[in-house]
N, C-alpha and C positions, 0 to 999 in steps of 0.2 A: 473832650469830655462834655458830656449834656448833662442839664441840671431842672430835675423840679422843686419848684418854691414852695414849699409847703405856707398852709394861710399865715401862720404867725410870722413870717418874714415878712409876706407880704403887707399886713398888717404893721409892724416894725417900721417900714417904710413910709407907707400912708401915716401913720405917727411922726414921722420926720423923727426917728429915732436911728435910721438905719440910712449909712452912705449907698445903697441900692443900686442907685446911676451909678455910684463909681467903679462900683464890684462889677455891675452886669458890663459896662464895659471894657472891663479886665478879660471876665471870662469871655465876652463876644453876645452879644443880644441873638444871636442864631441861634444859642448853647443853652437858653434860659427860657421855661416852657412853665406853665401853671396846669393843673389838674382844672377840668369843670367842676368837679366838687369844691376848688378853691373861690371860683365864680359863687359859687350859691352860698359860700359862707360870708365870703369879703358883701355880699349882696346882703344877706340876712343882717349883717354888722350896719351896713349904713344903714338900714330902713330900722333898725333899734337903737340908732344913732341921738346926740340932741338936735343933731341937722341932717333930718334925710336927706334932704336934695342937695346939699352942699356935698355930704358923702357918698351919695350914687355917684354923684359928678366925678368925684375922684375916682372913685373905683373905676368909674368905665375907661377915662383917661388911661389908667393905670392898665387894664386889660387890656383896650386896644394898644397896647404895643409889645404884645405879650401870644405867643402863639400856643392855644390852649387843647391841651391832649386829651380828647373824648376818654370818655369809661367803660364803655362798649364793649372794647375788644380787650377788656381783660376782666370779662365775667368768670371765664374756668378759672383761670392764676387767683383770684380773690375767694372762690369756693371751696381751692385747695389750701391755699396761705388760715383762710378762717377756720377749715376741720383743723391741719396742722396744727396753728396755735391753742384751739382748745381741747384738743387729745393731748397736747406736752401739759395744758394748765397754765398757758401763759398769753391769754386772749385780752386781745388788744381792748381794752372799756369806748372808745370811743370809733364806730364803726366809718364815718369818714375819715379817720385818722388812719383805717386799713386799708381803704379801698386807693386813698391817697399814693399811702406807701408801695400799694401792689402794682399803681399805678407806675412808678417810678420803676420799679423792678421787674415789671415784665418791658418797658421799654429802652431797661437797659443804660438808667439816668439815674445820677448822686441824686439823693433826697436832701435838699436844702432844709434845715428845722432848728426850732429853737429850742425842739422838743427832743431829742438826740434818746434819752432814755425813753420816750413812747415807744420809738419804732424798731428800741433794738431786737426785738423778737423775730421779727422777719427777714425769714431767713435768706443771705446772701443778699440783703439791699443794703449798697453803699451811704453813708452817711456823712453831710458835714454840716457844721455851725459857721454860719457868718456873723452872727452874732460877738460883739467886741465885750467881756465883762470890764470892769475897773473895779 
């Protein structure tokens, strides 16, 4: 099974709130892929950071080991996925959070999220939380 990260995981981790290394090497670092929209937001967070350059650093670390799925080649699947949910009435409010998810879903990958109730709109994309509550 392949898996994209949706930001807030990846964020989770960069938090050091999330065991990340242990999981991704559970599942296989082959299996575990980020969205470039995840790029430009984990991006946008360190440069709004109290340390940007402390937090770029991380983030790129973080990316470079990380093989990252262009956006490209699922303009039609996200045109369709966006009439879809706004004819049912059930449109996604945060438009990286669809293009994310269509992401995952036209290539066939669980959406990693800590946001589980965002994306359950979309239709036939797999879902799980790694997230641990207590």
């Amino acid at each position: 099974m392949q898996y994209l990260l949706d930001t807030n995981i990846c964020i989770f981790f960069l938090r050091g709130k999330l065991n990340l290394d242990g999981i991704i090497r559970k599942k296989g670092l082959e299996n575990c892929f980020i969205s470039e929209i995840t790029v430009f937001e984990l991006k946008y967070g360190a440069e709004n950071s109290d340390n940007p350059k402390r937090s770029h650093k991380a983030v790129d670390k973080f990316v470079r080991g990380l093989t990252i799925i262009p956006i490209f080649g699922i303009v039609d699947q996200y045109a369709l996925n966006k009439v879809y949910l706004r004819k049912k009435g059930t449109p996604l409010h945060d438009e990286f959070d669809l293009i994310i998810g269509v992401t995952a879903l036209a290539n066939e990958m669980t959406l990693v999220t800590d946001n589980v109730k965002d994306f359950r709109h979309i239709k036939n994309l797999k879902l799980e939380n790694w997230v641990e509550r207590k």
